[in-house]
ROVOKOL-378918 format. One record per residue (C-alpha): residue in one letter; x, y, z; residue number from 0. Coordinates in nm, 3 decimals. Example, Ala and Ser with C-alpha at 12.3 -4.5 7.8 and 13.67 -1.06 7.14 Angstrom:
! residues 2
<site rest="A" xx="1.230" yy="-0.450" zz="0.780" nr="0"/>
<site rest="S" xx="1.367" yy="-0.106" zz="0.714" nr="1"/>
This chain:
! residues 300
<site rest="X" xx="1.045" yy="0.904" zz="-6.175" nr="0"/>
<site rest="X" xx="1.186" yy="0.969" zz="-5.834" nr="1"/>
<site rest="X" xx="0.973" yy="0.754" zz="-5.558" nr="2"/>
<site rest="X" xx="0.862" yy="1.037" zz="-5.283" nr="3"/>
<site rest="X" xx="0.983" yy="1.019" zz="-4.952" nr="4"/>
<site rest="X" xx="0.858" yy="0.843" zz="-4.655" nr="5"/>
<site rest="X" xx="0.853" yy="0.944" zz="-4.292" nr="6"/>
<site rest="X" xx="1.027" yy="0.765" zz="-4.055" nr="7"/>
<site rest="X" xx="0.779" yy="0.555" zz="-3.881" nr="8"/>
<site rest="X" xx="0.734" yy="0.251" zz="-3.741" nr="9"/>
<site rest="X" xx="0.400" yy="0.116" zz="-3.784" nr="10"/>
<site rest="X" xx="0.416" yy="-0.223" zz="-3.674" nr="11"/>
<site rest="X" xx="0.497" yy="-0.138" zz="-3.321" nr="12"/>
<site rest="X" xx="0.199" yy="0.071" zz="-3.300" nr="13"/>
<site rest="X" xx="-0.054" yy="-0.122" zz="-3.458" nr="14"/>
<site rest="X" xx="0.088" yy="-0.423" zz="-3.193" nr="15"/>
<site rest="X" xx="0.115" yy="-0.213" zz="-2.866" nr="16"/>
<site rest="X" xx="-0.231" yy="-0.074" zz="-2.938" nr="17"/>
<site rest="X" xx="-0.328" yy="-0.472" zz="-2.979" nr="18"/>
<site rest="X" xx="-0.209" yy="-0.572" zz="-2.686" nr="19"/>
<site rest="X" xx="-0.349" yy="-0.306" zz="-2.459" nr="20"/>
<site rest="X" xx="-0.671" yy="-0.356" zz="-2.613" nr="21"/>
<site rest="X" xx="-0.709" yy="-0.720" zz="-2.600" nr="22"/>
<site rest="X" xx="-0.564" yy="-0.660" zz="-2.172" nr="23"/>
<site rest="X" xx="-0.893" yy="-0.406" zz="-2.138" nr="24"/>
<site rest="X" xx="-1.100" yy="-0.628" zz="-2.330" nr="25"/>
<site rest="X" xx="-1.195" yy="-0.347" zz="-2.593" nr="26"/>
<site rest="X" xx="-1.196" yy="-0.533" zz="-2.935" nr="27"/>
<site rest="X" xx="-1.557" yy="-0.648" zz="-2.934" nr="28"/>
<site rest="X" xx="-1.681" yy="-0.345" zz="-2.811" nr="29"/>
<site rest="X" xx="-1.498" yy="-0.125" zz="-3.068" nr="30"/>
<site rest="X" xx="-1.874" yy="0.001" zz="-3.192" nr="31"/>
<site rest="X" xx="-1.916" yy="0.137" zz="-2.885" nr="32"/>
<site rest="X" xx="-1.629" yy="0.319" zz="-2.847" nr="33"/>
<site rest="X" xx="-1.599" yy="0.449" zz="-3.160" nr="34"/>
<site rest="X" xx="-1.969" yy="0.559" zz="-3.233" nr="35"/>
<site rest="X" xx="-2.134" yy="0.672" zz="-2.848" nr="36"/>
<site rest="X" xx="-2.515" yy="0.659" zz="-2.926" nr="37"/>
<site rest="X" xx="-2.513" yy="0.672" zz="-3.242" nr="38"/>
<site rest="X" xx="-2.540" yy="0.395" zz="-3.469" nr="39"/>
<site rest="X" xx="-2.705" yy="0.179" zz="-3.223" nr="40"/>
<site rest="X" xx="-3.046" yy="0.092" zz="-3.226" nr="41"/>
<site rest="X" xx="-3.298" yy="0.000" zz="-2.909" nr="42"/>
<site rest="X" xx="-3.363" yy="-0.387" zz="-2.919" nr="43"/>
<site rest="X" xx="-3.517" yy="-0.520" zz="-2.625" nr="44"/>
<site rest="X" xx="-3.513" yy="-0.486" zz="-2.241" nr="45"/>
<site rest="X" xx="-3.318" yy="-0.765" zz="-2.050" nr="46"/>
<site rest="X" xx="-3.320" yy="-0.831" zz="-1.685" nr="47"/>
<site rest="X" xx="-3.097" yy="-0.682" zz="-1.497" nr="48"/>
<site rest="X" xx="-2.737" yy="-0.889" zz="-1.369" nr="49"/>
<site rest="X" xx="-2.454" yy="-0.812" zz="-1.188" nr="50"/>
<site rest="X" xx="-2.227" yy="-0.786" zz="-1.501" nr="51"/>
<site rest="X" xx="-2.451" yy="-0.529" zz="-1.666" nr="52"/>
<site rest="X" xx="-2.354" yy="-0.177" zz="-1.667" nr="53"/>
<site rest="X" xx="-2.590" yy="0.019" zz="-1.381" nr="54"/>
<site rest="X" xx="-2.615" yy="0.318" zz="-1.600" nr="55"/>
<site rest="X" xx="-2.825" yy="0.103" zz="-1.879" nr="56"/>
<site rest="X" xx="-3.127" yy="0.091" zz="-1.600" nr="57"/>
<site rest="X" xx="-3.450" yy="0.137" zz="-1.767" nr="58"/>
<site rest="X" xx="-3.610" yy="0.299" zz="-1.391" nr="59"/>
<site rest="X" xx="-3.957" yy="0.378" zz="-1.589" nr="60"/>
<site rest="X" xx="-3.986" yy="0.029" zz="-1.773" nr="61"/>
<site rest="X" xx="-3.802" yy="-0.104" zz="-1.442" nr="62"/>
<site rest="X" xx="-4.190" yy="0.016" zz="-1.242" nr="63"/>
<site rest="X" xx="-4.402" yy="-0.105" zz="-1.476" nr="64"/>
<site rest="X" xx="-4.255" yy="-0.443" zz="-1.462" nr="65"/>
<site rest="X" xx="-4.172" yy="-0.454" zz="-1.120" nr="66"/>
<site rest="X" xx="-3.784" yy="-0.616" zz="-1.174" nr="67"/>
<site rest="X" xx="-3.493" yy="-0.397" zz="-1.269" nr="68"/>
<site rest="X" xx="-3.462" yy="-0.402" zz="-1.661" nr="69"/>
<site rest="X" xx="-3.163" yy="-0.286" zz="-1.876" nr="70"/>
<site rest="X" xx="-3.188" yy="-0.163" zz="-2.233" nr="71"/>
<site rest="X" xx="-3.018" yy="-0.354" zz="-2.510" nr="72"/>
<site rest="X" xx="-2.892" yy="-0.223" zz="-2.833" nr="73"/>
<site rest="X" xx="-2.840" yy="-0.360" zz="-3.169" nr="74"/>
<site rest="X" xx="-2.525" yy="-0.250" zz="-3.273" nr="75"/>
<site rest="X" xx="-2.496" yy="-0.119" zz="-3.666" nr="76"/>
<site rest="X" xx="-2.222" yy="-0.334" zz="-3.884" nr="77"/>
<site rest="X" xx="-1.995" yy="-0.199" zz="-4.194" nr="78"/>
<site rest="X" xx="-1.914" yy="0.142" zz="-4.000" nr="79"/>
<site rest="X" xx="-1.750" yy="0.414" zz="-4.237" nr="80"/>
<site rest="X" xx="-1.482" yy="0.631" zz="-4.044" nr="81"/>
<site rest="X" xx="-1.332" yy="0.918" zz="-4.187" nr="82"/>
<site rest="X" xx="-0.984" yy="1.072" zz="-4.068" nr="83"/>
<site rest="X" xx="-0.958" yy="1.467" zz="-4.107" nr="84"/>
<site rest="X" xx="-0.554" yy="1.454" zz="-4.110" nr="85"/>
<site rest="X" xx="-0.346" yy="1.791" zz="-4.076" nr="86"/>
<site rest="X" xx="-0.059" yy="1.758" zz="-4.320" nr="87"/>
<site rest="X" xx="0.047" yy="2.116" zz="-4.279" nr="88"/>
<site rest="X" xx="0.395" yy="2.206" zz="-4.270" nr="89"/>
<site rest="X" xx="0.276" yy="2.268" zz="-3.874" nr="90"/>
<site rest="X" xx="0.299" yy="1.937" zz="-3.830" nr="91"/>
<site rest="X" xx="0.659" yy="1.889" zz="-3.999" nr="92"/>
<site rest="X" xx="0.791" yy="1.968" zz="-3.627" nr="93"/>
<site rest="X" xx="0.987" yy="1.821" zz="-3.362" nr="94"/>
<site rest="X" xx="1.196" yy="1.923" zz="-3.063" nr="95"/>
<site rest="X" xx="1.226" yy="1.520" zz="-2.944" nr="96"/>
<site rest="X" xx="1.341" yy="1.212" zz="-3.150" nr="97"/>
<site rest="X" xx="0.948" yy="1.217" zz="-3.343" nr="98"/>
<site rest="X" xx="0.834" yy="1.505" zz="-3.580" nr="99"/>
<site rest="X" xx="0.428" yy="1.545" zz="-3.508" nr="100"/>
<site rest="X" xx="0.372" yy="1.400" zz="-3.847" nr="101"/>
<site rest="X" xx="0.561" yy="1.093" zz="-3.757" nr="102"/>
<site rest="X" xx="0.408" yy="1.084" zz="-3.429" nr="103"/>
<site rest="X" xx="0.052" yy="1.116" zz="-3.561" nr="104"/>
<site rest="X" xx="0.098" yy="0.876" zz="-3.853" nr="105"/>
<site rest="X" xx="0.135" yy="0.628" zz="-3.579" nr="106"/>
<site rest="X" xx="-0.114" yy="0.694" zz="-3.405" nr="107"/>
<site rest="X" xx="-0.338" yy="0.716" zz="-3.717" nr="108"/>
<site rest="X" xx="-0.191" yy="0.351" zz="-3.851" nr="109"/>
<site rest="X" xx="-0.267" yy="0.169" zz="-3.502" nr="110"/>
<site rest="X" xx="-0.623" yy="0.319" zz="-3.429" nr="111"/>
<site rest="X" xx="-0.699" yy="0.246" zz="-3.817" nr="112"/>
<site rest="X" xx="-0.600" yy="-0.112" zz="-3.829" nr="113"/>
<site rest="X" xx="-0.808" yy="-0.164" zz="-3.520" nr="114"/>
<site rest="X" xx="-1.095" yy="-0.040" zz="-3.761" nr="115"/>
<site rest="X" xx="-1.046" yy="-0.254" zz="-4.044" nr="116"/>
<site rest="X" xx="-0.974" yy="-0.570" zz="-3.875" nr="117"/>
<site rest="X" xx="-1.336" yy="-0.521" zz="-3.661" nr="118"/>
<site rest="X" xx="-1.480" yy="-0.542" zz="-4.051" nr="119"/>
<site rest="X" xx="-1.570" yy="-0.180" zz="-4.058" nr="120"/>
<site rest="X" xx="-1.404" yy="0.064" zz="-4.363" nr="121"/>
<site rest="X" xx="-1.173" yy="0.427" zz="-4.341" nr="122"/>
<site rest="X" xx="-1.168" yy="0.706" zz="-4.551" nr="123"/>
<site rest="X" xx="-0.992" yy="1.019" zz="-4.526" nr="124"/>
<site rest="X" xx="-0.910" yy="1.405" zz="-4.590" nr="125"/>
<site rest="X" xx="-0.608" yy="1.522" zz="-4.600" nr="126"/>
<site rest="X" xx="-0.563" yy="1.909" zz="-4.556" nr="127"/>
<site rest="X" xx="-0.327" yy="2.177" zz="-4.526" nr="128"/>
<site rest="X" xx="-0.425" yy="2.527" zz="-4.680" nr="129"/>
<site rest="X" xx="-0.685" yy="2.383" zz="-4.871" nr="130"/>
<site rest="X" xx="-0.780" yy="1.999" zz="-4.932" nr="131"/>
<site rest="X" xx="-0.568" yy="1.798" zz="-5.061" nr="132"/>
<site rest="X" xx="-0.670" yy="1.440" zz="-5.070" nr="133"/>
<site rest="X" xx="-0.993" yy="1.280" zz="-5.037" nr="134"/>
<site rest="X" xx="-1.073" yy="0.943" zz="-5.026" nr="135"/>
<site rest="X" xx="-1.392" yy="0.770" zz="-4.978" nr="136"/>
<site rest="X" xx="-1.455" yy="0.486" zz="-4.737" nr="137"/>
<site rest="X" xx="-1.348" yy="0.146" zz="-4.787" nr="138"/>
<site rest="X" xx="-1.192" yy="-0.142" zz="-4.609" nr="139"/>
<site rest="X" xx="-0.969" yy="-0.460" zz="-4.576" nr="140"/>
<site rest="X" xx="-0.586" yy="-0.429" zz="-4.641" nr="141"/>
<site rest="X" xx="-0.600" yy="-0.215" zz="-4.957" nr="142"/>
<site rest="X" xx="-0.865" yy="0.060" zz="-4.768" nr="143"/>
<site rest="X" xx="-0.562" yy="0.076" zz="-4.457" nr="144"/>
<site rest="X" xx="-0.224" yy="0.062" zz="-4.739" nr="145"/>
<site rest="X" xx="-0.399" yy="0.374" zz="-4.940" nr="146"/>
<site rest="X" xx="-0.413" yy="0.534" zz="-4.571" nr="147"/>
<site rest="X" xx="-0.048" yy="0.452" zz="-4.462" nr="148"/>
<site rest="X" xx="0.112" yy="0.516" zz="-4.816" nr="149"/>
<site rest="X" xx="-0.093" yy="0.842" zz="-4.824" nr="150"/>
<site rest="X" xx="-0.003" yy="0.974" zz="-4.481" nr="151"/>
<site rest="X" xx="0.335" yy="0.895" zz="-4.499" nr="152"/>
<site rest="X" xx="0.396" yy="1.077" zz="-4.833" nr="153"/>
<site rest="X" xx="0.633" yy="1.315" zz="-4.727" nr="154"/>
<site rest="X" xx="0.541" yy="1.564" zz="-5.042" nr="155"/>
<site rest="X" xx="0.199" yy="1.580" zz="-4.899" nr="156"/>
<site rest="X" xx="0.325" yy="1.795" zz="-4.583" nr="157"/>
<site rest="X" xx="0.315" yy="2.109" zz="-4.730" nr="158"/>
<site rest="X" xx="0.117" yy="2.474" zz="-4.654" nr="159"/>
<site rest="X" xx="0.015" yy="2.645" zz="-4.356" nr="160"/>
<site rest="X" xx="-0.244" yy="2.451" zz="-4.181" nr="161"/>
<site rest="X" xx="-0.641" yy="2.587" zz="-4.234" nr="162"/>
<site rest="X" xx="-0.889" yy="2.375" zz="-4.017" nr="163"/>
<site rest="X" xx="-1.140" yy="2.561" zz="-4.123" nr="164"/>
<site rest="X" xx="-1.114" yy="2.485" zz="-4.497" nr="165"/>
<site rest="X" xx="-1.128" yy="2.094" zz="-4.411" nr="166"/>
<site rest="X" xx="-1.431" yy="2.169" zz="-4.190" nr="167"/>
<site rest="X" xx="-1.596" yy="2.330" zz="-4.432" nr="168"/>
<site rest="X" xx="-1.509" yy="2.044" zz="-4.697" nr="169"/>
<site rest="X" xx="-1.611" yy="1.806" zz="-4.490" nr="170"/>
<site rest="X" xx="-1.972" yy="1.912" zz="-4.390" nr="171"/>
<site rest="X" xx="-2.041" yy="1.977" zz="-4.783" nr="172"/>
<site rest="X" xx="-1.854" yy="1.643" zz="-4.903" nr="173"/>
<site rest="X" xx="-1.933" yy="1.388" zz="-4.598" nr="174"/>
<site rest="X" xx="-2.280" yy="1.192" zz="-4.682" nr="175"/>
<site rest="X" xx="-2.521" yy="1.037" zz="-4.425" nr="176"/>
<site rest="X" xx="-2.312" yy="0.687" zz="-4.490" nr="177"/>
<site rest="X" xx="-2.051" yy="0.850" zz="-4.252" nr="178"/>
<site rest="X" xx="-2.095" yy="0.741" zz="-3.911" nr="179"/>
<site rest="X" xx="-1.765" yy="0.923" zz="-3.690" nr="180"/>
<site rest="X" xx="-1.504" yy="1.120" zz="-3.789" nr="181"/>
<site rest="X" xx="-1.193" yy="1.150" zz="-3.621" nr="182"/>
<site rest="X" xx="-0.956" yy="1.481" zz="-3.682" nr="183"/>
<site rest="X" xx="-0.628" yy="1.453" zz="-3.613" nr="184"/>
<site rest="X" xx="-0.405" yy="1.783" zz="-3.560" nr="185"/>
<site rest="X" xx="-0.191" yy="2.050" zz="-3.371" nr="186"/>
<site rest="X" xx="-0.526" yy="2.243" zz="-3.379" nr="187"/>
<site rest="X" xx="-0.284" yy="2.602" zz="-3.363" nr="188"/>
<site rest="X" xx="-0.474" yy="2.710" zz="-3.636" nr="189"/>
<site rest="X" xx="-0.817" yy="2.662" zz="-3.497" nr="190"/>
<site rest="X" xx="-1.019" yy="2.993" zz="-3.375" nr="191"/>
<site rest="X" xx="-1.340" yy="3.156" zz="-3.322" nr="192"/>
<site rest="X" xx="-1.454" yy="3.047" zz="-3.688" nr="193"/>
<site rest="X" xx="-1.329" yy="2.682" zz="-3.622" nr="194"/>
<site rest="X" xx="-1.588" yy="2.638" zz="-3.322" nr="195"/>
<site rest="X" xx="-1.886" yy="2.703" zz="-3.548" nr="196"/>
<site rest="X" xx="-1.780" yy="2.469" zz="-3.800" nr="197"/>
<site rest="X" xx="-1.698" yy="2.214" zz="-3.585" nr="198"/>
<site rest="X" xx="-2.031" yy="2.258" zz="-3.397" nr="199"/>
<site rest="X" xx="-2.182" yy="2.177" zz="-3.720" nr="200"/>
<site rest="X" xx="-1.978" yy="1.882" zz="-3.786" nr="201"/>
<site rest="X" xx="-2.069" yy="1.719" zz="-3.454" nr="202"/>
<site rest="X" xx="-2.421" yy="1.752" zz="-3.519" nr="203"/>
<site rest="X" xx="-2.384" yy="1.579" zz="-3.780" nr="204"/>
<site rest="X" xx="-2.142" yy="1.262" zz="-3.732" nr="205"/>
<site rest="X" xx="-2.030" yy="1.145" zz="-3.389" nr="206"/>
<site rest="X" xx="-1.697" yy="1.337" zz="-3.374" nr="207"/>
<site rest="X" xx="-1.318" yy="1.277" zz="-3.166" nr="208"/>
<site rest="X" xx="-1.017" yy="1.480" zz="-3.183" nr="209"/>
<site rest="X" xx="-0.699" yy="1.407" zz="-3.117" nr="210"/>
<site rest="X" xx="-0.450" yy="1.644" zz="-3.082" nr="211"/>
<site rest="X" xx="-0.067" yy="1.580" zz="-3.113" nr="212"/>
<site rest="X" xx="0.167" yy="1.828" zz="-2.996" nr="213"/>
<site rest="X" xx="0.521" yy="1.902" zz="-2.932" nr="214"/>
<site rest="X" xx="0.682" yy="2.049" zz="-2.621" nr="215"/>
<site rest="X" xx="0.798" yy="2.371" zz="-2.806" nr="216"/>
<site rest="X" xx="0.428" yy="2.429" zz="-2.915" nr="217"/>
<site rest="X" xx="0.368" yy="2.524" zz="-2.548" nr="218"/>
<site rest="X" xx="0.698" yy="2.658" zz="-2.390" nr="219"/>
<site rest="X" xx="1.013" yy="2.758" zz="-2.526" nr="220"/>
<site rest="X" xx="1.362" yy="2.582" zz="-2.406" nr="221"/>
<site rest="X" xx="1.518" yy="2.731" zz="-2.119" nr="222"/>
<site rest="X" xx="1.860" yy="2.850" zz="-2.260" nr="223"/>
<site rest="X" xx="2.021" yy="3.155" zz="-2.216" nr="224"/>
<site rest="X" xx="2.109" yy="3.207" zz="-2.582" nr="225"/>
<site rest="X" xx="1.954" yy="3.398" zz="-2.894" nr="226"/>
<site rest="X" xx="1.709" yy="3.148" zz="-3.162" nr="227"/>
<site rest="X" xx="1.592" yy="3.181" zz="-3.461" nr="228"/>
<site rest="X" xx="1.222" yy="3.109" zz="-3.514" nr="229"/>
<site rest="X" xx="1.052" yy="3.098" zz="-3.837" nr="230"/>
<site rest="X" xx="0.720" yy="3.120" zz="-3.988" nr="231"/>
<site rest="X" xx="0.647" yy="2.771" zz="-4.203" nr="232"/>
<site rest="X" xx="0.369" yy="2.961" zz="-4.391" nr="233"/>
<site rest="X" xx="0.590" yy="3.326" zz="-4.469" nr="234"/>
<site rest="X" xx="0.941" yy="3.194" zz="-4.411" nr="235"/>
<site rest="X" xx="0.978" yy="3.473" zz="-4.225" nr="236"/>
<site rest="X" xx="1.252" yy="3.436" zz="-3.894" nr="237"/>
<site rest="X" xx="1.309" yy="3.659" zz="-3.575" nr="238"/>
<site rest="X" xx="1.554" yy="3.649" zz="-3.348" nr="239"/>
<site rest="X" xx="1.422" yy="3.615" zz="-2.987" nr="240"/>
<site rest="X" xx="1.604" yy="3.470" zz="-2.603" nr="241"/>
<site rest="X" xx="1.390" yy="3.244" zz="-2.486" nr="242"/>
<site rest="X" xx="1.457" yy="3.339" zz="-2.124" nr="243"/>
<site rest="X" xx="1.299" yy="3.687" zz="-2.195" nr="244"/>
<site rest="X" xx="0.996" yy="3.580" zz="-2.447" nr="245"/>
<site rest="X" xx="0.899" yy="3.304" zz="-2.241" nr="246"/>
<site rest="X" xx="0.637" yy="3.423" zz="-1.999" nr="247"/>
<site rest="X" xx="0.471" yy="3.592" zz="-2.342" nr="248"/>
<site rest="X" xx="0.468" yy="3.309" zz="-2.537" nr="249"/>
<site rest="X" xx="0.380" yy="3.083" zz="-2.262" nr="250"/>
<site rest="X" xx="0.065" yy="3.289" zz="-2.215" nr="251"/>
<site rest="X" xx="0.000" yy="3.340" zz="-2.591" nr="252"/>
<site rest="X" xx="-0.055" yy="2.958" zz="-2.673" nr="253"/>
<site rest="X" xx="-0.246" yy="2.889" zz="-2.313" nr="254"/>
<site rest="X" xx="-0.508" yy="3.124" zz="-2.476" nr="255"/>
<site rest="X" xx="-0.499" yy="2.950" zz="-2.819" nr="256"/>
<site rest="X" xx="-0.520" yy="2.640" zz="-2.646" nr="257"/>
<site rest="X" xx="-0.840" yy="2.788" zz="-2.399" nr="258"/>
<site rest="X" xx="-1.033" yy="2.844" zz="-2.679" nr="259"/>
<site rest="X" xx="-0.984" yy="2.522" zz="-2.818" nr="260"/>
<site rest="X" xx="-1.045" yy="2.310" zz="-2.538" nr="261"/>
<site rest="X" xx="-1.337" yy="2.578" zz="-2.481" nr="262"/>
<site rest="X" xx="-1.520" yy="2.470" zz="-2.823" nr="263"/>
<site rest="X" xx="-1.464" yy="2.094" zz="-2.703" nr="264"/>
<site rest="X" xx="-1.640" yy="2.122" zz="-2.398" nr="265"/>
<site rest="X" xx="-1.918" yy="2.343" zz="-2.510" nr="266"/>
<site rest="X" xx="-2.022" yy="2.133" zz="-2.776" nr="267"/>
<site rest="X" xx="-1.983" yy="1.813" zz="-2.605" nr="268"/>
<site rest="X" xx="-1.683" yy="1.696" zz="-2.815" nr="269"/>
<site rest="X" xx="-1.449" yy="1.426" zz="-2.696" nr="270"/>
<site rest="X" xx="-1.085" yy="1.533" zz="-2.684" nr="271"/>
<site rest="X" xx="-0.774" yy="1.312" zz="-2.708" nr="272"/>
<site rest="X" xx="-0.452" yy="1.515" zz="-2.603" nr="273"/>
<site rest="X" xx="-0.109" yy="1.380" zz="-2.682" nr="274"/>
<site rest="X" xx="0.236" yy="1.501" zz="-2.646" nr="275"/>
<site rest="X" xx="0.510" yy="1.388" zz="-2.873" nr="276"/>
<site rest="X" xx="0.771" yy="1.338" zz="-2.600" nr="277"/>
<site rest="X" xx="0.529" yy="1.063" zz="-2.440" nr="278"/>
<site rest="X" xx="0.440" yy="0.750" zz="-2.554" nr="279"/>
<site rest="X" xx="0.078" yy="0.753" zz="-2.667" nr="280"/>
<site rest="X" xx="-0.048" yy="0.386" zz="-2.664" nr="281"/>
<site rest="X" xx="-0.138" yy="0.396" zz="-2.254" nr="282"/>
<site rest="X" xx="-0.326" yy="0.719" zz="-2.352" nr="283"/>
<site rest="X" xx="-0.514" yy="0.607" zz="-2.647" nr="284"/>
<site rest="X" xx="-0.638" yy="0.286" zz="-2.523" nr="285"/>
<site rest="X" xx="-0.789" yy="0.472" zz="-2.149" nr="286"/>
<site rest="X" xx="-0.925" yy="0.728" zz="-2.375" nr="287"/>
<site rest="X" xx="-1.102" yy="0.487" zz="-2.543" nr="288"/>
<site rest="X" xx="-1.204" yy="0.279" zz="-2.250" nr="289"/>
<site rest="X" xx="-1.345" yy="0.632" zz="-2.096" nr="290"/>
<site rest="X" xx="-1.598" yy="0.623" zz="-2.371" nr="291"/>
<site rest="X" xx="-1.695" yy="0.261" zz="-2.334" nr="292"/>
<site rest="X" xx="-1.761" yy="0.367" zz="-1.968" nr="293"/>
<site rest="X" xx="-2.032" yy="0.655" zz="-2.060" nr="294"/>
<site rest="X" xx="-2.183" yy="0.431" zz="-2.307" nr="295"/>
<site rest="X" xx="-2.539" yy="0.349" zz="-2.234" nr="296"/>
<site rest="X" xx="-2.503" yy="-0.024" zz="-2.389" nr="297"/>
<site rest="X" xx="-2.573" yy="-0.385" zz="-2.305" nr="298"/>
<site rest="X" xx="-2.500" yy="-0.703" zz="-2.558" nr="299"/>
């Protein structure tokens, strides 16, 4: 039996550039934080208040009655289950630079995973185009993160037109109350009106991120003043088009897609990780992350 392809990734490098940037911003031990906001972490005590506690953890009520500035402190919650929603639509079998998105993401995916496993906690995942097509319950150490990487960089997995809303809807039926964040991963061009509800629903739920991985074309087309072919992955079907002319339309077509998106993010609270394929995502991923330690309302 033929062994299915791979994508051309380097793992490694990403799991060790993530590393180092996180042990420079001292984010390791505070990876519950990040990952889970409020939830997940349960009221302990009050502590007096020091000069390398975070202001924002001021307990001003409990601060009156006791007449000295008190800070809350949390217990954090151990053996976290993370689930990745992964788009392995033939979207994301795309590239106008040196990475397809699906290379791209699997990189990010591999490097934000690791960091998971080796704080002790455990991944699952759903893989979806069209419909479902993989899902795998939590679990951890180095066989939980191989069954992630061999999975996601199964090249005969990419296949179909991308649905969100069929993973959404999978997930909120098949996710149990063990589940404490979910990350989806995408190009979100699929996502509309019907998306937002679901995902509303889902972030009730579980503490939710997205991260969205995009290529240059996905926004603007090349300036050249020449005739290209572009083709639908879902109907095959191709039209011939000068992207001088069809600029300005398409330009505005995917600033509207991308409106409503960012929209449903904001209205429903939603944390949202944007990355471009032509830029190198490391920098971005760890500041993201280190933005949500910053609204965290947390001591040790």
């Amino acid at each position: 039996m033929e062994e299915a392809k791979k994508l051309n990734v380097d793992t490694a490098r990403s799991i060790s550039e993530l590393q180092s940037v996180i042990k420079r911003f001292e984010l390791r031990s505070k990876l519950y934080r990040i990952m889970l906001k409020a939830r997940g972490l349960e009221f302990d005590a009050f502590k007096e208040y020091t000069t390398e506690d975070d202001a924002s953890a001021i307990d001003w009520k409990a601060s009156k009655r006791a007449n000295k500035v008190l800070v809350r402190k949390y217990r954090e919650e151990r053996n976290l289950k993370i689930v990745f929603i992964v788009d392995v639509g033939s979207n994301m079998v795309f590239g106008s630079v040196p990475k397809l998105k699906c290379e791209y993401a699997v990189e990010v995916l591999a490097a934000l995973s690791h960091l998971i496993i080796n704080s002790g906690d455990m991944i699952g995942f759903v893989l979806f185009s069209d419909g479902v097509k993989k899902f795998v319950k939590p679990k951890g150490g180095e066989k939980g993160f191989s069954n992630f990487i061999d999975n996601i960089t199964n090249t005969s997995l990419y296949e179909g037109a991308s649905d969100i809303n069929k993973a959404l809807d999978f997930s909120l039926n098949y996710l149990d109350k063990s589940t404490s964040s979910v990350i989806i991963l995408s190009d979100f061009l699929s996502f509309n009106k019907e998306s937002e509800k679901n995902l509303s629903l889902l972030s009730r739920k579980f503490e939710t991120l997205l991260i969205m991985v995009k290529d240059p074309l996905d926004s603007s087309l090349p300036q050249v003043d020449e005739e290209i072919a572009i083709e639908n992955p879902s109907t095959g079907q191709q039209i011939i088009i000068n992207p001088r002319i069809a600029n300005i339309d398409y330009e505005k077509f995917a600033a509207e897609k991308e409106k409503v998106f960012y929209d449903a993010c904001k209205n429903n609270n939603i944390d949202l990780l944007g990355l471009t394929t032509n830029e190198p995502f490391v920098p971005a991923l760890a500041n993201f992350l280190k933005s949500r330690l910053m609204k965290r309302p947390y001591q040790k």
